[in-house]
Predicted model as a PDB file, atoms N, CA, C, CB and O in Angstrom, pLDDT in the B-factor column:
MODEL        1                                                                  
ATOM      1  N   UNK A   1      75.032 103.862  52.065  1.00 85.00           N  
ATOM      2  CA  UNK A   1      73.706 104.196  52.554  1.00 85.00           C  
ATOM      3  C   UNK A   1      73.255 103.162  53.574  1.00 85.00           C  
ATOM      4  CB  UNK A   1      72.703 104.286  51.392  1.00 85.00           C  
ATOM      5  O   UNK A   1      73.472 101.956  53.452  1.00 85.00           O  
ATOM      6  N   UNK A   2      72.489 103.830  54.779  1.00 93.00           N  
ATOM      7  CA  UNK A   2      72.031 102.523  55.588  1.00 93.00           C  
ATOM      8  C   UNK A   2      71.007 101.890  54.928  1.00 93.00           C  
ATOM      9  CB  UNK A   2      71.523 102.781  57.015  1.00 93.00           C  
ATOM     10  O   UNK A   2      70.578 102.103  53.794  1.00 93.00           O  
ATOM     11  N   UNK A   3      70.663 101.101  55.743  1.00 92.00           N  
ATOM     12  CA  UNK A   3      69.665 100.085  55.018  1.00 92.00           C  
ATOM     13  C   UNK A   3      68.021 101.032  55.809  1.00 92.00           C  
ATOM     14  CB  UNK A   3      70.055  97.840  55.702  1.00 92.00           C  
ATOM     15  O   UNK A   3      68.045 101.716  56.832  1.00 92.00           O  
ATOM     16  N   UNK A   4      66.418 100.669  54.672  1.00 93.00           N  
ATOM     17  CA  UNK A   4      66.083 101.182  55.093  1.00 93.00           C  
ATOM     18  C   UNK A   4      65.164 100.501  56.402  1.00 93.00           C  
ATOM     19  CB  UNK A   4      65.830 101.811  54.215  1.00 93.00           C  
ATOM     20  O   UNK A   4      65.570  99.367  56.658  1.00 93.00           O  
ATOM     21  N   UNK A   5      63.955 100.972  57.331  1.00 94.00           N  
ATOM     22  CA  UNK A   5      63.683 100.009  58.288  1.00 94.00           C  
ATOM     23  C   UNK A   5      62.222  99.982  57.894  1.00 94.00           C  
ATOM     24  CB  UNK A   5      64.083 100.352  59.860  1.00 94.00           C  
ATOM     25  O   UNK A   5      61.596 101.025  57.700  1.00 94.00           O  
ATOM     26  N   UNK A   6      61.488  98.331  57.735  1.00 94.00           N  
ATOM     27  CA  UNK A   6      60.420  98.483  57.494  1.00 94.00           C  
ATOM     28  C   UNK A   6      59.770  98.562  59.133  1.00 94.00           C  
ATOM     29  CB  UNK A   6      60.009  97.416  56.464  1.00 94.00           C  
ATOM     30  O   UNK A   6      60.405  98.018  60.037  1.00 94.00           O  
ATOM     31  N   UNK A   7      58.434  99.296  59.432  1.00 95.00           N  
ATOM     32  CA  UNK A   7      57.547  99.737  59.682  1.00 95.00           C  
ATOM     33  C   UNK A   7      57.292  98.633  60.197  1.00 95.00           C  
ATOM     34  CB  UNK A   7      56.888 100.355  58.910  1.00 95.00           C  
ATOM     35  O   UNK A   7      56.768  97.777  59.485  1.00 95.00           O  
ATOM     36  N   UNK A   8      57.544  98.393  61.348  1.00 95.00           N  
ATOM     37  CA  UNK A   8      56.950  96.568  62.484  1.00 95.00           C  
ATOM     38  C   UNK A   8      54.990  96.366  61.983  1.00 95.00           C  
ATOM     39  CB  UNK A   8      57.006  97.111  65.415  1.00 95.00           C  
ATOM     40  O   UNK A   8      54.473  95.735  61.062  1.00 95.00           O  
ATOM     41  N   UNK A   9      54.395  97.208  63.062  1.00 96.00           N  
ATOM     42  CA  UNK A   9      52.865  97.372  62.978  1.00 96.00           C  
ATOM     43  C   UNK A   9      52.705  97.528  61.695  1.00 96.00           C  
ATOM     44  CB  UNK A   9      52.198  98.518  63.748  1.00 96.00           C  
ATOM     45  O   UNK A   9      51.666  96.868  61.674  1.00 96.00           O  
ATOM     46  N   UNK A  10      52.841  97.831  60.612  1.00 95.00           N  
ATOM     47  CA  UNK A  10      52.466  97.451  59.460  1.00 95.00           C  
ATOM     48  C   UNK A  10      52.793  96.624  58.976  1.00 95.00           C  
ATOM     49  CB  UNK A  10      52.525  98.007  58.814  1.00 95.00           C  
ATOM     50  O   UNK A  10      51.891  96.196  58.256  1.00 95.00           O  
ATOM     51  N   UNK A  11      54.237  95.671  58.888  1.00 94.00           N  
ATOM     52  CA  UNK A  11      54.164  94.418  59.163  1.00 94.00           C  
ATOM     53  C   UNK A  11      53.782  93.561  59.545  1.00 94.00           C  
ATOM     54  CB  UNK A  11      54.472  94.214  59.355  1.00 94.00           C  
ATOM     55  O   UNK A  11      53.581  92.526  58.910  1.00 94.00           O  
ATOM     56  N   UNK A  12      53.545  93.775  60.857  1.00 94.00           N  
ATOM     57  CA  UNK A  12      52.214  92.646  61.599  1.00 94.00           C  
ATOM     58  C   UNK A  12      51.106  93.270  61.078  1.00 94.00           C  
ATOM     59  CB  UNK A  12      51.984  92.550  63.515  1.00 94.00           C  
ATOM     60  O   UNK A  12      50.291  92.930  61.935  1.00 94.00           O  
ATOM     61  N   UNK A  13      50.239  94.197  59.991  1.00 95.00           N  
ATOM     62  CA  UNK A  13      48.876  94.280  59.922  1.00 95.00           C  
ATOM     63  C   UNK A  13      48.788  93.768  58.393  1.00 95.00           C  
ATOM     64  CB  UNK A  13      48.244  95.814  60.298  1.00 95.00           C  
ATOM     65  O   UNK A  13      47.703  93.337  58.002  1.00 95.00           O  
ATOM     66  N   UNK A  14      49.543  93.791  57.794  1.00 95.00           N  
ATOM     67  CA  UNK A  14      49.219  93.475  56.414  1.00 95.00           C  
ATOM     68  C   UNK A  14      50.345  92.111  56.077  1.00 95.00           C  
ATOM     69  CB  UNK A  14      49.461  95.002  55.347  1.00 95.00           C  
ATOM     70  O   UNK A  14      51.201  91.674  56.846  1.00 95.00           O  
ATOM     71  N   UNK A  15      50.010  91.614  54.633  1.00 94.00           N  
ATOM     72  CA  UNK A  15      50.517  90.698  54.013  1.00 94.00           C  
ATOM     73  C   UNK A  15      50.340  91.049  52.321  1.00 94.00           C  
ATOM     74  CB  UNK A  15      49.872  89.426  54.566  1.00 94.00           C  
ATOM     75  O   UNK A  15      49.454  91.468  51.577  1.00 94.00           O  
ATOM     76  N   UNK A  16      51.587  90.656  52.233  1.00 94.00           N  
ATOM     77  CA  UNK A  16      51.962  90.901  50.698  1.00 94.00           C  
ATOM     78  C   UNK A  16      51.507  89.344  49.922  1.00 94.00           C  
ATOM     79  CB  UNK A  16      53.925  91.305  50.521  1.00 94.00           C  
ATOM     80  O   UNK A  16      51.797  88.253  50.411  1.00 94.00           O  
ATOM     81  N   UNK A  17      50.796  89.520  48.717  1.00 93.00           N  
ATOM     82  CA  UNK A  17      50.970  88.106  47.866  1.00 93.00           C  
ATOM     83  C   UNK A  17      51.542  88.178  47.299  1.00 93.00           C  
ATOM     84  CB  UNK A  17      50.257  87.489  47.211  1.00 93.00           C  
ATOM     85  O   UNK A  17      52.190  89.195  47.049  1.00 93.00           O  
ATOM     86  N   UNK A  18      51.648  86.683  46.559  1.00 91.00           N  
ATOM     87  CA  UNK A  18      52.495  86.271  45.421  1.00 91.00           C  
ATOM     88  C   UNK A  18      52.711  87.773  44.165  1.00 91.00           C  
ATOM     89  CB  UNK A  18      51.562  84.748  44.659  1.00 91.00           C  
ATOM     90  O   UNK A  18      53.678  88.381  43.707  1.00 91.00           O  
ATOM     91  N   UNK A  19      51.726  87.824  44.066  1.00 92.00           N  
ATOM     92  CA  UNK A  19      52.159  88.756  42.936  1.00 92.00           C  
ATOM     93  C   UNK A  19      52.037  90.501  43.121  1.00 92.00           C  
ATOM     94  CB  UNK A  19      51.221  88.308  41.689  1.00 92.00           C  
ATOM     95  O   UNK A  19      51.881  91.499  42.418  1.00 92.00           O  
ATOM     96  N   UNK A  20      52.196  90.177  44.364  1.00 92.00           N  
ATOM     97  CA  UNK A  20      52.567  91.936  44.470  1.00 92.00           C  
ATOM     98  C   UNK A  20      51.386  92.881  45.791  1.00 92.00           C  
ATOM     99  CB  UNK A  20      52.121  92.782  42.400  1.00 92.00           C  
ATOM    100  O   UNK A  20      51.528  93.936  46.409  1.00 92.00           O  
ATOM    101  N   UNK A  21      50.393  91.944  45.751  1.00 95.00           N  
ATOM    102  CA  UNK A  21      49.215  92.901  46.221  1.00 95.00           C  
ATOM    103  C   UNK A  21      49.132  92.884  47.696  1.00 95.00           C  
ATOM    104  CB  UNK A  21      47.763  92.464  45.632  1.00 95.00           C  
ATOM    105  O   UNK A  21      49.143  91.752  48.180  1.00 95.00           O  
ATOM    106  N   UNK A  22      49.055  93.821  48.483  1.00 96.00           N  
ATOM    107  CA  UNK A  22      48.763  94.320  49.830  1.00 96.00           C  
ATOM    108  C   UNK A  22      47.452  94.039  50.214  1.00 96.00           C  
ATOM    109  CB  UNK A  22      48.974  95.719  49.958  1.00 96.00           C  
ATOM    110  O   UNK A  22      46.406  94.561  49.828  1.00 96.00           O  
ATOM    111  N   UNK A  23      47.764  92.559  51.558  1.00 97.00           N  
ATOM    112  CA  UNK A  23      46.212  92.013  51.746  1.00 97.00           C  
ATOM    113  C   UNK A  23      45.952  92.712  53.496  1.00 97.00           C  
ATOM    114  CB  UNK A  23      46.103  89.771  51.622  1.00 97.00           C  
ATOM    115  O   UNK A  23      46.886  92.880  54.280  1.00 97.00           O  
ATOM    116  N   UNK A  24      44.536  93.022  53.800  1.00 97.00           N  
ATOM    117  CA  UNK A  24      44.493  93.606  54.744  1.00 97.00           C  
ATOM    118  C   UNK A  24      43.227  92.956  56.000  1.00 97.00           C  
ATOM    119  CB  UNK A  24      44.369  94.954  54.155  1.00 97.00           C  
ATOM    120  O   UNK A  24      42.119  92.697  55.530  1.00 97.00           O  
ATOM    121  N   UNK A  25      43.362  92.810  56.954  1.00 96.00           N  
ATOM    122  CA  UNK A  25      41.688  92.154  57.570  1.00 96.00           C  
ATOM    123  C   UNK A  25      40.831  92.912  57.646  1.00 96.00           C  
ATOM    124  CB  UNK A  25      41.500  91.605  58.945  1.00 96.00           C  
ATOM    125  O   UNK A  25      40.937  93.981  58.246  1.00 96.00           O  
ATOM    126  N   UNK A  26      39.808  92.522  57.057  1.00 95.00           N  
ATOM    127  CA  UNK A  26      38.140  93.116  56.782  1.00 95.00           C  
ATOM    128  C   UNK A  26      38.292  94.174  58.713  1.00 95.00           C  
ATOM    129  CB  UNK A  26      36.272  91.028  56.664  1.00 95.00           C  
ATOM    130  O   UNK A  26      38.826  93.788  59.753  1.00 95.00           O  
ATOM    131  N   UNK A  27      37.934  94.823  58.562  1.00 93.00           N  
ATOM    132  CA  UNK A  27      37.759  95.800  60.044  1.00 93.00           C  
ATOM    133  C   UNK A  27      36.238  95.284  60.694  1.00 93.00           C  
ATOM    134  CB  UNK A  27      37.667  97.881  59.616  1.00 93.00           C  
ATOM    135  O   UNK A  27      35.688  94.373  60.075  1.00 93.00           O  
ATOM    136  N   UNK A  28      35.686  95.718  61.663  1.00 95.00           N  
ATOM    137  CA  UNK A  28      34.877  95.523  62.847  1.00 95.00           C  
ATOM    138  C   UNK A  28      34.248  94.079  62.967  1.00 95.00           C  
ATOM    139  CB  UNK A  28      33.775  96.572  62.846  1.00 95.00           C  
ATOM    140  O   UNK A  28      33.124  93.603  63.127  1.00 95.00           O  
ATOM    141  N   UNK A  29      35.426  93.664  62.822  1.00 95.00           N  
ATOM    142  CA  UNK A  29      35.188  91.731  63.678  1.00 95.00           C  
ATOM    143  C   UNK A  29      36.252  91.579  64.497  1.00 95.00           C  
ATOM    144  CB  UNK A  29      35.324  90.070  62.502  1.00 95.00           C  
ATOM    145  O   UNK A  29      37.108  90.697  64.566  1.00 95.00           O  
ATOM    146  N   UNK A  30      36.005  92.917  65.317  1.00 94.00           N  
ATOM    147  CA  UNK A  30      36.532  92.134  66.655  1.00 94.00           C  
ATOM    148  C   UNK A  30      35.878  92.002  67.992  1.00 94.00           C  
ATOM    149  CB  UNK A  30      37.693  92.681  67.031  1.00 94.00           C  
ATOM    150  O   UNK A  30      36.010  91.004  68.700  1.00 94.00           O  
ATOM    151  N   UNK A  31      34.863  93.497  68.444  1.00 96.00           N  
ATOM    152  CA  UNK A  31      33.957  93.396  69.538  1.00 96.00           C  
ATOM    153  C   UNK A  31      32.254  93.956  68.836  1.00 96.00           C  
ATOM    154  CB  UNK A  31      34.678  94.492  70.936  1.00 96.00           C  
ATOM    155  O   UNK A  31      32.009  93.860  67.634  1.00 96.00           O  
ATOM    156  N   UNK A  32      31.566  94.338  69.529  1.00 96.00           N  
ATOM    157  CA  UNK A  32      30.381  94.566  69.791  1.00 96.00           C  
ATOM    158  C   UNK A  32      29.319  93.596  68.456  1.00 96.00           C  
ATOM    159  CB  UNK A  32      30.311  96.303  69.851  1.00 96.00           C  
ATOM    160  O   UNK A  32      28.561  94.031  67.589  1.00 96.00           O  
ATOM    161  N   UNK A  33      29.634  92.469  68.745  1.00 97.00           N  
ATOM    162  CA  UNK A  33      29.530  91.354  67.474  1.00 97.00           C  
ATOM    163  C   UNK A  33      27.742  91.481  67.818  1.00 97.00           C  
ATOM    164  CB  UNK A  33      30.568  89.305  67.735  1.00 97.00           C  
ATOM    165  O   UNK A  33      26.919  91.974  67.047  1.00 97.00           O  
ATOM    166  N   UNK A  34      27.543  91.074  68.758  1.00 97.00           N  
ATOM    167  CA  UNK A  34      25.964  90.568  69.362  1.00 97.00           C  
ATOM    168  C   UNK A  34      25.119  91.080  68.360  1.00 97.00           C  
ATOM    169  CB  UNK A  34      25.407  91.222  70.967  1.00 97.00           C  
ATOM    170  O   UNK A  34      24.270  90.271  67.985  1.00 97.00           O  
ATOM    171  N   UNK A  35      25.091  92.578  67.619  1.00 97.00           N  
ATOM    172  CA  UNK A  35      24.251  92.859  67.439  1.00 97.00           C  
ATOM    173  C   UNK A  35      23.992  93.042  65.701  1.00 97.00           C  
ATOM    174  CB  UNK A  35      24.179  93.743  68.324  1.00 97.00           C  
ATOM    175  O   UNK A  35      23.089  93.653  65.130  1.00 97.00           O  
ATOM    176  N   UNK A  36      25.206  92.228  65.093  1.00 97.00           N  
ATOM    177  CA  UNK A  36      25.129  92.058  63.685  1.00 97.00           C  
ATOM    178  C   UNK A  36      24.835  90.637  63.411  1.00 97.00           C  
ATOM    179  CB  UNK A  36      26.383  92.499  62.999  1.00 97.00           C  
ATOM    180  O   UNK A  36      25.213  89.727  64.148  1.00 97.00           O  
ATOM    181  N   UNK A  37      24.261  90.501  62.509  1.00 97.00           N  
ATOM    182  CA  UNK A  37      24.093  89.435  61.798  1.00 97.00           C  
ATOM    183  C   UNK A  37      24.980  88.441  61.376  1.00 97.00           C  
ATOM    184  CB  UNK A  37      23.668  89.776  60.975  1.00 97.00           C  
ATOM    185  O   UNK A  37      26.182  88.609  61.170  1.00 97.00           O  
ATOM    186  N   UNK A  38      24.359  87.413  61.253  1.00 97.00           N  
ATOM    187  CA  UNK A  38      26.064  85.818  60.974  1.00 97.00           C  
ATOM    188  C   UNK A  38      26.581  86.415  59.314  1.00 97.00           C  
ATOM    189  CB  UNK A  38      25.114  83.023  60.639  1.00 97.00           C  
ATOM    190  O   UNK A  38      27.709  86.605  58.859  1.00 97.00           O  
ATOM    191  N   UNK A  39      25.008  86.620  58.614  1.00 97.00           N  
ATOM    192  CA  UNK A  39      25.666  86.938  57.180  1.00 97.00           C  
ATOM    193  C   UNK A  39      26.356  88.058  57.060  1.00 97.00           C  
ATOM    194  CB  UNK A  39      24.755  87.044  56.129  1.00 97.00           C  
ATOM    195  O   UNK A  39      26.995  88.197  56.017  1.00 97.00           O  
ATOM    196  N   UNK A  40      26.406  89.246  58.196  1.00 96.00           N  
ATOM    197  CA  UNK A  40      27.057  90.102  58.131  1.00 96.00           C  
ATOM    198  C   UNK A  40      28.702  89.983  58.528  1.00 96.00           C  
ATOM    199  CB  UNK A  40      26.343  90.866  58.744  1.00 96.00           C  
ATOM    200  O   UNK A  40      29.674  90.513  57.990  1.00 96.00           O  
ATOM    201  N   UNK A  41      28.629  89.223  59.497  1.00 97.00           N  
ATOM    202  CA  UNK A  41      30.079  88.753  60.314  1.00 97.00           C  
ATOM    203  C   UNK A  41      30.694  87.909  59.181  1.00 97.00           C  
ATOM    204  CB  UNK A  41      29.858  87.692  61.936  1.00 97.00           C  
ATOM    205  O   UNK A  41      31.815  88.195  58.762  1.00 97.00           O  
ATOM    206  N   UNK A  42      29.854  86.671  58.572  1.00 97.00           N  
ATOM    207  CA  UNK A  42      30.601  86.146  57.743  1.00 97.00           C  
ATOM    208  C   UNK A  42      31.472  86.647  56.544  1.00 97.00           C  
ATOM    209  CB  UNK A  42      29.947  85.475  57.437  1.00 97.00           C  
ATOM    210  O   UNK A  42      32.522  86.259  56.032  1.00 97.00           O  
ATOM    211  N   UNK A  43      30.572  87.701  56.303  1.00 95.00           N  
ATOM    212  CA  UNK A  43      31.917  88.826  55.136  1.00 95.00           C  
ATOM    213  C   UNK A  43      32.856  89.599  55.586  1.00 95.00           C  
ATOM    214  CB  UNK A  43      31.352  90.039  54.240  1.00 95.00           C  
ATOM    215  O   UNK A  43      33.694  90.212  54.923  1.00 95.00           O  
ATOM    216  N   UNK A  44      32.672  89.563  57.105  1.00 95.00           N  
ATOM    217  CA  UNK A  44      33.830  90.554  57.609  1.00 95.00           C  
ATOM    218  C   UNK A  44      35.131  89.588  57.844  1.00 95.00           C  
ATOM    219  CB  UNK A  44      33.364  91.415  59.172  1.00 95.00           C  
ATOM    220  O   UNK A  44      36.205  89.988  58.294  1.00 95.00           O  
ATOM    221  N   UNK A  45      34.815  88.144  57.427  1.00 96.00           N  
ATOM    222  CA  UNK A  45      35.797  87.240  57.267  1.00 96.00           C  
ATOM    223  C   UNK A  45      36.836  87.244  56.253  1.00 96.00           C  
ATOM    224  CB  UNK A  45      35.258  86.239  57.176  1.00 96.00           C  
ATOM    225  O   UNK A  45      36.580  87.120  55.055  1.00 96.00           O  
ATOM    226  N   UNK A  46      38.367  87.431  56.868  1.00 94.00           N  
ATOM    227  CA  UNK A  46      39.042  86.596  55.674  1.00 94.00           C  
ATOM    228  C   UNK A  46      39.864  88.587  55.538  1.00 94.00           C  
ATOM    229  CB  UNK A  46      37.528  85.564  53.885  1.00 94.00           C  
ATOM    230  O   UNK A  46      39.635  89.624  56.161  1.00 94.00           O  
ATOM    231  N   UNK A  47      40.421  88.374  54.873  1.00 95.00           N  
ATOM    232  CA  UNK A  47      41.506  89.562  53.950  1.00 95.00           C  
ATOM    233  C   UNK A  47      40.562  89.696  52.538  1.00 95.00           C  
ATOM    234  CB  UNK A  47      43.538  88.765  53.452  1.00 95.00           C  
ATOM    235  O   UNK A  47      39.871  88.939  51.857  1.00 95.00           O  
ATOM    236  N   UNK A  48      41.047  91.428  52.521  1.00 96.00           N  
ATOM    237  CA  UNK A  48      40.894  92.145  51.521  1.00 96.00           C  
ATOM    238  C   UNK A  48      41.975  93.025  50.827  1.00 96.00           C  
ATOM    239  CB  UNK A  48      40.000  92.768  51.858  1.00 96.00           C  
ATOM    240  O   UNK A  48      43.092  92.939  51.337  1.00 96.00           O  
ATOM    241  N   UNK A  49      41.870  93.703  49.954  1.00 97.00           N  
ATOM    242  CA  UNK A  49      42.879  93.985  49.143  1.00 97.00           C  
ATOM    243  C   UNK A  49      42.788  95.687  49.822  1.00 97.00           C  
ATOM    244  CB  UNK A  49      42.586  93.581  47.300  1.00 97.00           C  
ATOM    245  O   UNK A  49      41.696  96.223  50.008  1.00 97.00           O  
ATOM    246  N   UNK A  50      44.006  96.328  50.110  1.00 97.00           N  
ATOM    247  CA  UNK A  50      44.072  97.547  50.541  1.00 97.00           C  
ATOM    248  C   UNK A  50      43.681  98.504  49.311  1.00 97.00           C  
ATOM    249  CB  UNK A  50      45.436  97.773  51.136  1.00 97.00           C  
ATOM    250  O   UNK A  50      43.680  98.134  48.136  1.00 97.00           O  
ATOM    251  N   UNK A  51      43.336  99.847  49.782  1.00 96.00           N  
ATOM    252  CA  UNK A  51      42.254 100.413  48.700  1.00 96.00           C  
ATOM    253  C   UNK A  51      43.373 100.874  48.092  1.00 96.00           C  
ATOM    254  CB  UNK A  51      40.946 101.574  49.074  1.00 96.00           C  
ATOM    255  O   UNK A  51      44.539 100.816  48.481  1.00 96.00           O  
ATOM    256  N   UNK A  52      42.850 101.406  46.959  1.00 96.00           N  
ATOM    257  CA  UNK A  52      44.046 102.693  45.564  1.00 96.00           C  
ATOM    258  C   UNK A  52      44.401 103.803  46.685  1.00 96.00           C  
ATOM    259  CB  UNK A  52      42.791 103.894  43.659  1.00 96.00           C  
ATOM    260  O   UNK A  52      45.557 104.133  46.952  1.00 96.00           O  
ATOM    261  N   UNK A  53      43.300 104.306  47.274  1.00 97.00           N  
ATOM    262  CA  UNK A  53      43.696 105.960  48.381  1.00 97.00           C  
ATOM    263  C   UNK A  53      45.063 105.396  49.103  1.00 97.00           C  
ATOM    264  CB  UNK A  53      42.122 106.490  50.067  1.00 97.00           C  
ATOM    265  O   UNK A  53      46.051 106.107  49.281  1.00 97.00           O  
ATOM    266  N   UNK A  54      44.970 103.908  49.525  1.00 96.00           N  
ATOM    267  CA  UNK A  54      46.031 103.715  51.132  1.00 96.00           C  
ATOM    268  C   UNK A  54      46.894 102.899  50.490  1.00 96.00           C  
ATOM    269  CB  UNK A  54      45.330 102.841  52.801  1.00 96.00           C  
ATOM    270  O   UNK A  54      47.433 102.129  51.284  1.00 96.00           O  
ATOM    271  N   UNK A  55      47.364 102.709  48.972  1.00 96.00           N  
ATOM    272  CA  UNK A  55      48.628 101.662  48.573  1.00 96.00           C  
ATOM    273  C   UNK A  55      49.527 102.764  48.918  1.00 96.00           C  
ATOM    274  CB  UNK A  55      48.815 100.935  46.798  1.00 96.00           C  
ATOM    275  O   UNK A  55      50.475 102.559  49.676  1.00 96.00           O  
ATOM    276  N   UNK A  56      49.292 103.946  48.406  1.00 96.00           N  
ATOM    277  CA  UNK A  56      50.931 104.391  48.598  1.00 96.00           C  
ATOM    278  C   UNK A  56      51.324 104.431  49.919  1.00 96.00           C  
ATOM    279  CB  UNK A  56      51.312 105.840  48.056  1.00 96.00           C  
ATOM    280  O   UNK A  56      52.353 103.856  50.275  1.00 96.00           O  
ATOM    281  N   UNK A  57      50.556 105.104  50.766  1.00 96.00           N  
ATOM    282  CA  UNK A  57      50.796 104.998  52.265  1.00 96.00           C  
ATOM    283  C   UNK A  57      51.234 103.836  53.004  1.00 96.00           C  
ATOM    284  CB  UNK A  57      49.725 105.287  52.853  1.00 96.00           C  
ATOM    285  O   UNK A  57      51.875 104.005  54.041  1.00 96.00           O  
ATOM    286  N   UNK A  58      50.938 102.576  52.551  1.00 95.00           N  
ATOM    287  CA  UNK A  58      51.509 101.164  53.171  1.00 95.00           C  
ATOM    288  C   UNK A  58      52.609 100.768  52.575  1.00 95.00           C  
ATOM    289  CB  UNK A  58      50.605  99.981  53.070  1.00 95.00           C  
ATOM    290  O   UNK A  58      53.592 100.325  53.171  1.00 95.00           O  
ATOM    291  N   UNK A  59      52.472 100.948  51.004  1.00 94.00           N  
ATOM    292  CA  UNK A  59      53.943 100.900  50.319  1.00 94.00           C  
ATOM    293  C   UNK A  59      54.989 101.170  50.791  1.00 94.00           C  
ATOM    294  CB  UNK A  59      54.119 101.549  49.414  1.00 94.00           C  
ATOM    295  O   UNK A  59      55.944 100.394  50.781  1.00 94.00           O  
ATOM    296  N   UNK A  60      55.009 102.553  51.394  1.00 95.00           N  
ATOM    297  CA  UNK A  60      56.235 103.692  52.026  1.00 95.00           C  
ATOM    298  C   UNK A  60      56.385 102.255  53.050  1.00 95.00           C  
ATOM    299  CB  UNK A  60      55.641 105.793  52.958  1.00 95.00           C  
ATOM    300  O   UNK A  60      56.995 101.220  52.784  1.00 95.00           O  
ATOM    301  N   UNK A  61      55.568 102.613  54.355  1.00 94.00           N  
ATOM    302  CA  UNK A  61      55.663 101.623  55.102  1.00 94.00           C  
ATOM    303  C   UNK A  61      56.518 100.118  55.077  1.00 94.00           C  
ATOM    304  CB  UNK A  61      54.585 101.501  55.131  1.00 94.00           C  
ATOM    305  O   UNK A  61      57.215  99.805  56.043  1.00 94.00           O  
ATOM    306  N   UNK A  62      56.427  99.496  54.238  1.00 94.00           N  
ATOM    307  CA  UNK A  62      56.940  98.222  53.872  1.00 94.00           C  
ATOM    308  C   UNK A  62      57.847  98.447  52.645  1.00 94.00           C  
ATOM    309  CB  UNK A  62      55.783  97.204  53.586  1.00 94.00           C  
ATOM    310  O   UNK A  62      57.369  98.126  51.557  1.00 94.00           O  
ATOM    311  N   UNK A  63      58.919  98.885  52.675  1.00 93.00           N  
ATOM    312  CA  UNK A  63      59.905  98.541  51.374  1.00 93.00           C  
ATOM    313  C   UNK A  63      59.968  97.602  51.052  1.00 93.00           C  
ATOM    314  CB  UNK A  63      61.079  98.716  51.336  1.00 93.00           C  
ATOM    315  O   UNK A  63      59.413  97.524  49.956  1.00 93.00           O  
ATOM    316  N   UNK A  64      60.556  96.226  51.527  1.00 91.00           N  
ATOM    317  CA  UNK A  64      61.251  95.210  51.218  1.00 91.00           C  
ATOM    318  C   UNK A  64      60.074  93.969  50.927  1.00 91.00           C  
ATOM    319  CB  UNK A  64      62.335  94.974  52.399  1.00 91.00           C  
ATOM    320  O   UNK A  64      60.116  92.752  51.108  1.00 91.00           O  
ATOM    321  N   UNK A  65      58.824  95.050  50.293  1.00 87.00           N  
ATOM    322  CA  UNK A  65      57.618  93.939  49.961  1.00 87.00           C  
ATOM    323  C   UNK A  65      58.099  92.634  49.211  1.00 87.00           C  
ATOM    324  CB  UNK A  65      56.440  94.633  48.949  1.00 87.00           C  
ATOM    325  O   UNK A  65      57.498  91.601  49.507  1.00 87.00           O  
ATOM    326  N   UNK A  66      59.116  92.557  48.270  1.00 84.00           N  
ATOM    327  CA  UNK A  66      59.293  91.310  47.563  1.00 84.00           C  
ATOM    328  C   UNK A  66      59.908  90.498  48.177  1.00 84.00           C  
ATOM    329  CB  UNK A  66      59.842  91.357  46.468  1.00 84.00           C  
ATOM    330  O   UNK A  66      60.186  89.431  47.630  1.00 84.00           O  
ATOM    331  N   UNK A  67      60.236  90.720  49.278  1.00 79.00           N  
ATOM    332  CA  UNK A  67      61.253  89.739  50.190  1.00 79.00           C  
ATOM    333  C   UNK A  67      60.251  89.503  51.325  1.00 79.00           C  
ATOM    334  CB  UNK A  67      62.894  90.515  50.808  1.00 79.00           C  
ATOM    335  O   UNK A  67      60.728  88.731  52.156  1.00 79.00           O  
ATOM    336  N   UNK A  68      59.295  89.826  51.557  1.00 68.00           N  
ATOM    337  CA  UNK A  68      58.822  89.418  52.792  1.00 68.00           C  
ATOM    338  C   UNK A  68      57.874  88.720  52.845  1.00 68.00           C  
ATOM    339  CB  UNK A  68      58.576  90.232  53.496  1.00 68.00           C  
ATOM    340  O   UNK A  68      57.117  88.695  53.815  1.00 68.00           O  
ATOM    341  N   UNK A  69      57.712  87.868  51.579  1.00 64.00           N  
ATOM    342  CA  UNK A  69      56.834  86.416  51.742  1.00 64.00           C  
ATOM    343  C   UNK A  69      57.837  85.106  52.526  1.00 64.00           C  
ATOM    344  CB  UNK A  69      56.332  85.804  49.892  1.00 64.00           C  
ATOM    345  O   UNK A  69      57.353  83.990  52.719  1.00 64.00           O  
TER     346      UNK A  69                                                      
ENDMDL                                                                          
END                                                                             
């Protein structure tokens, strides 16, 4: 059997942790900033955990999750 190919752009968008979980960046911190708030921007800081609806869909995406820390 060939080997299978993980999914580049989902590679570069997510990160796997230590123990298994699919981390993802908070969405709309990248333009039209001016008109939200610091306390609002400040939570759009940092990684979050991908939802229950989109694990299987990124899963497929990334096979070789235990190897790619």
């Amino acid at each position: 059997m060939p080997k299978m190919k993980t999914h580049r752009a989902a590679a570069k968008r997510y990160k796997v942790t230590a123990s298994g979980k699919i981390m993802r960046l908070s969405s709309g911190k990248k333009h039209l900033l001016q008109h939200k708030s610091a306390d609002r921007k400040r939570r759009m800081t940092g990684m979050t955990e991908v939802s229950e609806t989109n694990l299987k869909l990124v899963s497929r995406e990334l096979p070789y999750k235990k190897y790619s820390r």
